[in-house]
Phi, psi and omega in degrees: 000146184267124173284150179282162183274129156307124184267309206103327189292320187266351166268107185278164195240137205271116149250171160307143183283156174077344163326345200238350147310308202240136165297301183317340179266125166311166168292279197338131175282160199212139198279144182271127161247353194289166197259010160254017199275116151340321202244344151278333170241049161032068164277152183270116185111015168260183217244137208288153162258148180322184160169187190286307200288016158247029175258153191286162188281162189296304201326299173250054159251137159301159197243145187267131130018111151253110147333106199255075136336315183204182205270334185289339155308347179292353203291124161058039192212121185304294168233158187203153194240136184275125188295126150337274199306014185266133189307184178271330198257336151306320190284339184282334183276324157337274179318306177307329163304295171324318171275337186269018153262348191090333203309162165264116200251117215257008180262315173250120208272331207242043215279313162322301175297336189296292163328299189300314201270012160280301198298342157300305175321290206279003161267313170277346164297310165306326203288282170325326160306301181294313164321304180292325167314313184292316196276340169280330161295351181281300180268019159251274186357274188298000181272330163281339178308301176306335159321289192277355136320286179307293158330247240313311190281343201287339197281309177341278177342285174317292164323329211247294176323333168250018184255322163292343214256299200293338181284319181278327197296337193273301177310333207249115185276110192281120194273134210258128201287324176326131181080008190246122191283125178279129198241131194256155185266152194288150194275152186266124165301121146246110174302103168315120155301113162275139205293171169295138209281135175264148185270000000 
């Protein structure tokens, strides 16, 4: 027998109980817990709850999506939705499988443009890896030039200091201490205060 095409027509739409009591409360459903509640023991003339015997028939139900990690999930599947958390250099080879099978990738509307601006990505980052590698050999360069600039003038310096050193010692004539008599000078008395006499 041939399943009927679901219409839609026989599905009533589930509100929330009380809604139309409290501004606070949504449309969106919610299963009734109260223990007098009309609409948790499906009393006749309240407004209906979801239950299996409003789901549409298998024929025209959908097949749901599987979710692709790596390329052996591509194995035996029409559509597939590509996981987020799968790298950019994974996800390219996924997509390429996925197109030379036909699969359909339901995340991605574009599998080429997709394709094209990750390898602009992963280009223009080498190009930045390599600037930067030059400019830090650069700035080792010039750090060693300065080094050693800096070593040159302090031996200058040193060199100058001691070449000046060498000049006064040869002009300043050291006078020889023989003969000369040291005249001592008189010692100065100093008077202890005395304490007061005890009576």
């Amino acid at each position: 027998m041939e399943g009927k095409k679901h219409t839609g027509k026989r599905k009533p739409s589930f509100i929330r109980q009380d809604t139309n009591k409290a501004k606070k409360l949504k449309i969106a459903w919610r299963r009734p817990k109260g223990l007098h509640s009309k609409l948790r023991l499906s009393k006749k003339g309240h407004q209906k709850r979801p239950s299996q015997g409003y789901r549409a028939p298998r024929e025209s139900r959908k097949e749901k999506a599987i979710m692709v990690y790596n390329l052996k999930d591509l194995e035996n599947t029409k559509e597939v939705i590509v996981s987020s958390t799968v790298g950019k250099r994974k996800k390219i080879g996924i997509l390429n499988k996925a197109k030379e099978l036909g699969i359909k990738v339901l995340n991605i509307k574009d599998i080429d443009a997709y394709i094209k601006n990750i390898e602009e990505e992963f280009k223009k980052k080498k190009e930045e890896k390599k600037s930067k590698k030059v400019k830090k050999e650069e700035k080792k360069k010039e750090l060693e030039k300065k080094s050693k600039e800096k070593k040159q003038e302090k031996k200058s310096k040193e060199e100058e200091k001691k070449d000046i050193a060498k000049k006064l010692s040869k002009d300043v004539k050291q006078k020889s201490t023989d003969g000369v008599e040291k005249i001592q000078k008189p010692k100065q008395i100093v008077h202890q205060a005395t304490a007061p006499k005890q009576r």
